[in-house]
C-alpha positions in Angstrom: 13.1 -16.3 14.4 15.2 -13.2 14.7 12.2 -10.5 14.1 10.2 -11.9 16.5 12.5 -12.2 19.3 13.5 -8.5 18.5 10.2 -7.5 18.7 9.8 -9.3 22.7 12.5 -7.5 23.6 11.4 -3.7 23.5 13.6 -3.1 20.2 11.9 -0.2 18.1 12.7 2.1 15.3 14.3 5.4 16.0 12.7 6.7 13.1 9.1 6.1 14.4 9.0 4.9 18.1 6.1 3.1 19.0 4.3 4.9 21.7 4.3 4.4 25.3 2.1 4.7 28.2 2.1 7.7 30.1 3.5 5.9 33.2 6.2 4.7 31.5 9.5 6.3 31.1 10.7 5.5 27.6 14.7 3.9 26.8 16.6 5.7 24.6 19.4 3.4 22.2 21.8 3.5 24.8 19.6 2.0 27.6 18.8 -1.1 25.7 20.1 -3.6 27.7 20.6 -7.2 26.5 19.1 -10.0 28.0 21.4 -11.8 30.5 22.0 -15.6 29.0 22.1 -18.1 31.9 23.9 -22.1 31.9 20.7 -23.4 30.4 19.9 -21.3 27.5 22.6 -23.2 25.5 25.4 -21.6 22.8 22.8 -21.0 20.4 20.8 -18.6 23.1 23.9 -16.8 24.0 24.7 -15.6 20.2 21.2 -14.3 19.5 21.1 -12.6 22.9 23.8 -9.6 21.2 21.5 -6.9 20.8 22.1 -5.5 17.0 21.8 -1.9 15.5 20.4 -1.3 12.0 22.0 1.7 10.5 20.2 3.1 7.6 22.3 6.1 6.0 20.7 5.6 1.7 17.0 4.0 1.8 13.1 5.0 2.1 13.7 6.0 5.5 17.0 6.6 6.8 17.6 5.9 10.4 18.6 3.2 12.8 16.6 0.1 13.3 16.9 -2.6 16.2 15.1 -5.4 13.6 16.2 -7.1 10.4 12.4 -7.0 9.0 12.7 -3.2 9.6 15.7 -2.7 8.3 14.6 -4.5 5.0 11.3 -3.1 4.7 13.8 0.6 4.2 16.4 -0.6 1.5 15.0 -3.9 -1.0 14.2 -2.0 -4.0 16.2 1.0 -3.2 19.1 2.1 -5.7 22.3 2.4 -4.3 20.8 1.7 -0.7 23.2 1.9 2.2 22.9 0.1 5.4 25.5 -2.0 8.2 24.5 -3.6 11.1 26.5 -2.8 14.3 26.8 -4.2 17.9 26.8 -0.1 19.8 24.5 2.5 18.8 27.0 4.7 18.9 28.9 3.1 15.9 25.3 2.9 14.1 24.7 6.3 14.4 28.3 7.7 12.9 27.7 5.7 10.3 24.3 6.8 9.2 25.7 10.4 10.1 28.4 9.7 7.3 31.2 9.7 9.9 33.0 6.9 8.6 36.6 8.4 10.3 39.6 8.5 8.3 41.0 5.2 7.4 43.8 4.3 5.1 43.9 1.8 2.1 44.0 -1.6 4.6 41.4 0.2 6.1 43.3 0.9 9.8 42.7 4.0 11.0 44.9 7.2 10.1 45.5 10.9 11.6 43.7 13.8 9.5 40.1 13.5 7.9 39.3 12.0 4.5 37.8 14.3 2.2 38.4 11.6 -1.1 37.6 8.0 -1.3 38.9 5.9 -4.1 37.8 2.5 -5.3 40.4 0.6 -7.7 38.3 -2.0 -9.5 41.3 -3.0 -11.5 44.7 -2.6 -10.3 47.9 -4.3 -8.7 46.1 -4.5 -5.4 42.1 -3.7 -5.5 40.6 -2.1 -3.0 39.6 1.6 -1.5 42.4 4.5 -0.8 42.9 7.8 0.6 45.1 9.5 -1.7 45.6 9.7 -5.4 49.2 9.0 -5.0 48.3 5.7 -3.7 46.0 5.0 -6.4 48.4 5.8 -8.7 50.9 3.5 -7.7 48.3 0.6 -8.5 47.5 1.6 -12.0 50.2 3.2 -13.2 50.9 0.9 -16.3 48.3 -1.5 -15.6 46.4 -2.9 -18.6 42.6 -1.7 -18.7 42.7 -0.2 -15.1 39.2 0.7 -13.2 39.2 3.4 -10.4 36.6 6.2 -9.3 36.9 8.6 -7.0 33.6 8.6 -4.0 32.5 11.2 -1.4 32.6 8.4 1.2 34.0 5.0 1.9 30.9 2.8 1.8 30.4 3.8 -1.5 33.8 3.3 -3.2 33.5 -0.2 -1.1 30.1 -0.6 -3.1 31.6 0.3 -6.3 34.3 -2.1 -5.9 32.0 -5.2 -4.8 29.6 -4.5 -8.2 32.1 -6.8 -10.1 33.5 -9.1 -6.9 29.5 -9.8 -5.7 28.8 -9.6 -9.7 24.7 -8.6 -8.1 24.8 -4.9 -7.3 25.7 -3.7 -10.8 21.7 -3.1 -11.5 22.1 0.0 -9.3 20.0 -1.9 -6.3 20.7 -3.2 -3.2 18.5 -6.4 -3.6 21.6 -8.6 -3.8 23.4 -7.1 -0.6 20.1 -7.0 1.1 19.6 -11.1 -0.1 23.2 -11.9 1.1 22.9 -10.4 4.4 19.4 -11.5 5.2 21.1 -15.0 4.1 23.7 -14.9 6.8 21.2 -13.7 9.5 19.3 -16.8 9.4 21.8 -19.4 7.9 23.3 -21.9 10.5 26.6 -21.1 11.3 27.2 -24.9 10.6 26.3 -24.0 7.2 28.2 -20.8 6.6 31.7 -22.3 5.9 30.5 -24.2 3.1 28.5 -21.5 1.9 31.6 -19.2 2.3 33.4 -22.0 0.3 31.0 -22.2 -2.7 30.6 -18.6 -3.1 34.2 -18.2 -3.0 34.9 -20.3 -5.7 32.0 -18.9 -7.5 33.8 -15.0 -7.0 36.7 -16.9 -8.6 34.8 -18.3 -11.8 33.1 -14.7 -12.2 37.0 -13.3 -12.1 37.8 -15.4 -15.0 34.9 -14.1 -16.6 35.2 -11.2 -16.3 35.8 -8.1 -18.8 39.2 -7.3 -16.8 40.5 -10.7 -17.3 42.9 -9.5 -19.9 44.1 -7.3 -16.7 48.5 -7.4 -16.2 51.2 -5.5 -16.2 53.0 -3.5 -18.9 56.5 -3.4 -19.0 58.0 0.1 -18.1 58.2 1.8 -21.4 56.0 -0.3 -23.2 52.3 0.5 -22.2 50.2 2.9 -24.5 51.2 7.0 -24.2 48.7 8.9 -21.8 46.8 11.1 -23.9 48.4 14.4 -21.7 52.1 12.8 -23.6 54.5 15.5 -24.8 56.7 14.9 -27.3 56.2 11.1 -27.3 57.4 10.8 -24.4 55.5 9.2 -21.0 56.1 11.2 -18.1 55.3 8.3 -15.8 58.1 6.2 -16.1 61.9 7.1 -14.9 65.3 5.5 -15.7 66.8 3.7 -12.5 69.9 4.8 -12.0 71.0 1.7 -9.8 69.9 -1.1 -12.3 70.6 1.3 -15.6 66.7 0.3 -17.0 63.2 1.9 -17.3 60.5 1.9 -14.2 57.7 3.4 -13.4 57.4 6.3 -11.0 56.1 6.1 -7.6 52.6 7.2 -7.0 54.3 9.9 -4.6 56.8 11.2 -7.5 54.0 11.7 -9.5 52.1 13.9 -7.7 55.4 16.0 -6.4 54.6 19.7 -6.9 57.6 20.7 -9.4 58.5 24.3 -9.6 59.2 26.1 -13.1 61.1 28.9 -13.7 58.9 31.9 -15.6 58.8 35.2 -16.3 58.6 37.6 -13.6 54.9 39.3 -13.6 55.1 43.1 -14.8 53.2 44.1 -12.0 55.7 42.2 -9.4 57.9 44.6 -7.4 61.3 44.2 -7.9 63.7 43.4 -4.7 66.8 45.1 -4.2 69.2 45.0 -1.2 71.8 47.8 -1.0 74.6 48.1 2.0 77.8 49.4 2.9 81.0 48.4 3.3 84.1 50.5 6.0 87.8 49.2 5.9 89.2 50.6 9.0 85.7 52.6 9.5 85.9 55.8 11.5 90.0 56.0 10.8 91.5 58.3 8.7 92.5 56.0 6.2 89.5 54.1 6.3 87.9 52.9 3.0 84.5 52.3 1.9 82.4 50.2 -0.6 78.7 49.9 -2.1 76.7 46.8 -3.2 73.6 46.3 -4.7 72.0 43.1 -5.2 69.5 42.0 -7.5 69.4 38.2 -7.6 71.7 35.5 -8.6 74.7 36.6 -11.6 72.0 39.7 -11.9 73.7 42.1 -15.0 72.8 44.7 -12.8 74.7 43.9 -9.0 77.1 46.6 -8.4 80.2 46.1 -6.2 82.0 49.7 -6.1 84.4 52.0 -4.2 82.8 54.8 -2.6 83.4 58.2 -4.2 85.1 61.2 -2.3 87.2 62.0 0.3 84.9 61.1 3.3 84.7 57.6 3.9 82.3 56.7 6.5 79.9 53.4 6.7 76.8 56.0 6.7 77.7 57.7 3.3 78.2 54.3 1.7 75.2 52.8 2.8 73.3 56.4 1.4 75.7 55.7 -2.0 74.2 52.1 -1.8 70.6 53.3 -2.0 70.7 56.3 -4.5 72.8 53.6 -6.9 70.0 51.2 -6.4 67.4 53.9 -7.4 69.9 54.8 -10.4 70.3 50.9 -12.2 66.7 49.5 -11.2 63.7 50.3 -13.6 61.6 53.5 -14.2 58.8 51.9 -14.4 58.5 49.3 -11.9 57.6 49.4 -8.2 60.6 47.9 -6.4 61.2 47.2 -2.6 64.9 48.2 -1.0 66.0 46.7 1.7 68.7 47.9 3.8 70.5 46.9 7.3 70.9 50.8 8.0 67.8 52.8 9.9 69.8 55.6 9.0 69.9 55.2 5.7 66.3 54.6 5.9 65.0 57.1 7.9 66.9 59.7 6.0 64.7 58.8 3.0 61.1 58.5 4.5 61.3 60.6 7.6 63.4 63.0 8.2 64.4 64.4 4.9 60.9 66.2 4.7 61.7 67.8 7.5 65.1 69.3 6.8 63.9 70.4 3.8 61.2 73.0 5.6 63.8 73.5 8.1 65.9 74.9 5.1 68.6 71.5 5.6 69.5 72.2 9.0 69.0 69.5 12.0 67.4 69.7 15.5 70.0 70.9 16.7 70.1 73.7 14.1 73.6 72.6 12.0 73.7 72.2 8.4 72.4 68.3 8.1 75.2 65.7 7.2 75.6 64.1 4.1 73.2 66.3 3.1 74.7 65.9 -1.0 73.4 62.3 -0.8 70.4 62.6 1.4 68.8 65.4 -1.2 69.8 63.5 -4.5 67.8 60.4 -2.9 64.9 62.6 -2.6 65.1 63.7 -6.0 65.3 60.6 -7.7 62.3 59.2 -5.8 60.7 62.4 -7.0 61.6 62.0 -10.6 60.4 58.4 -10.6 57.0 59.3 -9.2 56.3 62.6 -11.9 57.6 60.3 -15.0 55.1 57.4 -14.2 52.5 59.8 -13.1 50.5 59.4 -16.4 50.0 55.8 -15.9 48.2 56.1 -13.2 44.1 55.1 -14.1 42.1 58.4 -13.3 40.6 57.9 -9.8 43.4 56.1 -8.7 46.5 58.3 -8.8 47.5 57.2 -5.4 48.6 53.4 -5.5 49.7 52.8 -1.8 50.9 49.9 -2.0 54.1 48.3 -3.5 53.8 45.3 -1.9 50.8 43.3 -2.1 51.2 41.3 0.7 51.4 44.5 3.1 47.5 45.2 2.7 45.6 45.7 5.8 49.0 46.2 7.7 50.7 49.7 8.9 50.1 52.3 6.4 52.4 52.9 3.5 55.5 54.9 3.4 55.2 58.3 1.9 56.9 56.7 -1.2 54.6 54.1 -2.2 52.9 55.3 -4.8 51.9 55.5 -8.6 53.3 52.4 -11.1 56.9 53.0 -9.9 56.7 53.6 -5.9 59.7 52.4 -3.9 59.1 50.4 -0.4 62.2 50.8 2.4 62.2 47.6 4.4 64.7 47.1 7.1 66.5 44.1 7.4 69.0 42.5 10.2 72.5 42.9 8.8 74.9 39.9 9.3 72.0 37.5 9.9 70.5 34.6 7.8 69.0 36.9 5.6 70.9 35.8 1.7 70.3 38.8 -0.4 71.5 41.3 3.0 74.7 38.8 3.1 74.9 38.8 -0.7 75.2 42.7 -0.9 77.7 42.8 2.1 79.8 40.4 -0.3 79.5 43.0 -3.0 80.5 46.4 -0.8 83.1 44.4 1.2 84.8 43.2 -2.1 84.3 46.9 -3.6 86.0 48.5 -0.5 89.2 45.7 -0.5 89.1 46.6 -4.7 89.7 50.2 -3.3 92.4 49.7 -0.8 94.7 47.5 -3.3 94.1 50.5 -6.0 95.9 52.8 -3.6 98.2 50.4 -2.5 97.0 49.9 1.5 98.7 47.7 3.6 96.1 45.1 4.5 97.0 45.4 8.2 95.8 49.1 8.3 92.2 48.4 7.2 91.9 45.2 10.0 
């Protein structure tokens, strides 16, 4: 007998280790050796000499045994009992640990952790997977499918052998504890017939089974899902190759698809100004000024720069007051800009030259100072108009963007409803909206130079 021999050979329950002397050193799992079979112990000797670990995760006392009779005495009778016997303690030990690793529907092992088992009772292909995609492709226009969705794999294993063992559906483990305790001390001589009969009986219970009306719907012709809009079944597709109906791939699905909506109120708006110099620094040089919303926005502007003094640095200053001129009152919006002159003439300096009464470092009358102090005013203008919206307490708003808290501190116009963000951005890089507004200044300048009749050499 199995328990016996167990018993001779110094196997013992973790759970409660029988004591030993004081002059003995006691063996942890690991140390358990196996006895060493010799010529004349025969074949039978040799297979019973595999020392076997009881693992315990669901019963009256979880825990690893070394005995079948212990390992019994924890689960008959207990609902939904869980238990496996292994050849390494190790392996018994993940398992009553829960550490079942992360395996994939045929059960080989995959890279990432499983946080989600599934068990498809009725489907193309039964069994246990990983991912809802993969469970959809099963049951997608199945007849009368059967899934659930399990914390770990031994359970959506149990779930899915309550109709193939047609014995655990009581909620007990009596009729897994009976099979196993069957094949420990059946002959192996016996086993393949008993394999055979039970076989054929899994087959019979198939038959009779509630899911034996179980098939295939043809694409387009299975029931509506109850989340249908329109009468219309979002899980089937027209295939373009063969011109009929199919049904969509577990992974198509569960693709995330993105829908266009309105922008939030609170959202800042993003605008990218620049400047544009035919023949910059020449005489006859010629400027333009973009402003880029978005995509076919109502509101780009591509213009020629205004005045007699066409230099890149007044067109990129043009760019930003017309951006502050066409955007919103009311809404906070971020400029960006490929010129830290531009930009620091807005945030930095220009508080400066103001106390200094407009005049530089150097003591000279500030250039393009026209532009420079009709920025500052317009950023002032937006602030005092939305001033009243701001909740009492919180007059302050310092921050435009939302995704800037706990970063540098805000500029000095970030604030109320309508504050206004400068961001600097590499000019002539991969950055679309920067490129997009050096289309619109480029084309404003060349609109300028054909209006006074420039030969397009000169502005190379």
């Amino acid at each position: 007998m199995a328990a016996p021999e167990a018993a001779t050979t110094g196997f013992t329950s973790v759970n409660t280790p029988a004591p030993t002397p004081a002059s003995a050193t006691p063996k942890l799992e690991a140390d358990v050796e196996a006895p060493i079979a010799t010529p004349s112990t025969g074949t039978k000797r040799k297979r019973d000499s595999v020392p076997k670990f009881y693992a315990v995760r669901v019963g009256k006392a979880p825990g690893i045994y070394h005995t079948w009779t212990e390992c019994l005495d924890q689960v008959r009778g207990f609902p939904k009992a869980m238990f496996k016997s292994f050849t390494t303690a190790s392996e018994a030990r993940n398992f009553v640990d829960a550490n079942d690793g992360a395996v994939g529907s045929n059960g080989i092992g995959a890279v990432g952790k499983v946080t989600k088992w599934y068990g498809v009772r009725s489907g193309r292909v039964p069994g246990v997977y990983t991912t809802w995609a993969e469970v959809l492709d099963q049951i997608t226009g199945w007849k009368g499918p059967k899934h659930k969705a399990f914390k770990t794999r031994i359970e959506a294993e149990l779930y899915i052998q309550e109709v193939q063992g047609g014995g655990a559906a009581d909620g007990t483990a009596d009729a897994l504890v009976e099979s196993i305790e069957h094949s420990e001390t059946t002959p192996a001589s016996k086993k393949a017939k008993t394999s055979k009969s039970k076989k054929s009986e899994v087959i019979k219970n198939e038959h009779a089974s509630p899911t034996s009306g179980a098939g295939e719907y043809e694409a387009g012709d299975a029931p509506l899902p109850s989340d249908a809009e329109d009468g219309f079944d979002a899980t089937v597709a027209l295939d373009n190759l063969f011109g009929a109906l199919r049904y969509k791939t577990g992974s198509e699905q569960t693709k995330t698809k993105l829908h266009a909506v309105r922008p939030a109120p609170s959202a800042p708006i993003r605008i990218y100004t620049d400047g544009s110099t035919l023949a910059n620094g020449q005489a006859h040089a010629i400027a333009g000024v973009g402003v880029y919303f978005g995509p076919r926005h109502k509101d780009n502007l591509s213009e020629h720069l205004p005045g007699t003094k066409q230099t890149n640095q007044r067109a990129e200053l043009t760019a930003i007051l017309r951006a502050l001129e066409v955007a919103p009152r009311d809404r906070k919006i971020i400029l960006a800009s490929d010129s830290n002159y531009a930009i620091n003439c807005a945030m930095v300096w220009c508080f400066n030259w103001r106390n200094n009464g407009w005049l530089n470092s150097a003591r000279k009358p500030v250039e393009n100072k026209d532009l420079v102090t009709k920025i500052v005013t317009a950023l002032e203008e937006r602030y005092a108009m939305n001033r009243h919206r701001c909740p009492p307490g919180e007059e302050e708003d310092a921050r435009v963007d939302p995704a800037d808290e706990g970063d540098k501190p805000p500029g000095p116009w970030e604030k109320g409803p309508a504050g206004v963000k400068f961001v600097w951005v590499k000019g002539h890089a991969k950055d679309e909206g920067n490129n997009a507004a050096d289309e619109l200044a480029t084309a404003g300048a060349r609109e300028a130079r054909e209006m006074v009749g420039g030969d397009g050499g000169e502005y190379s």
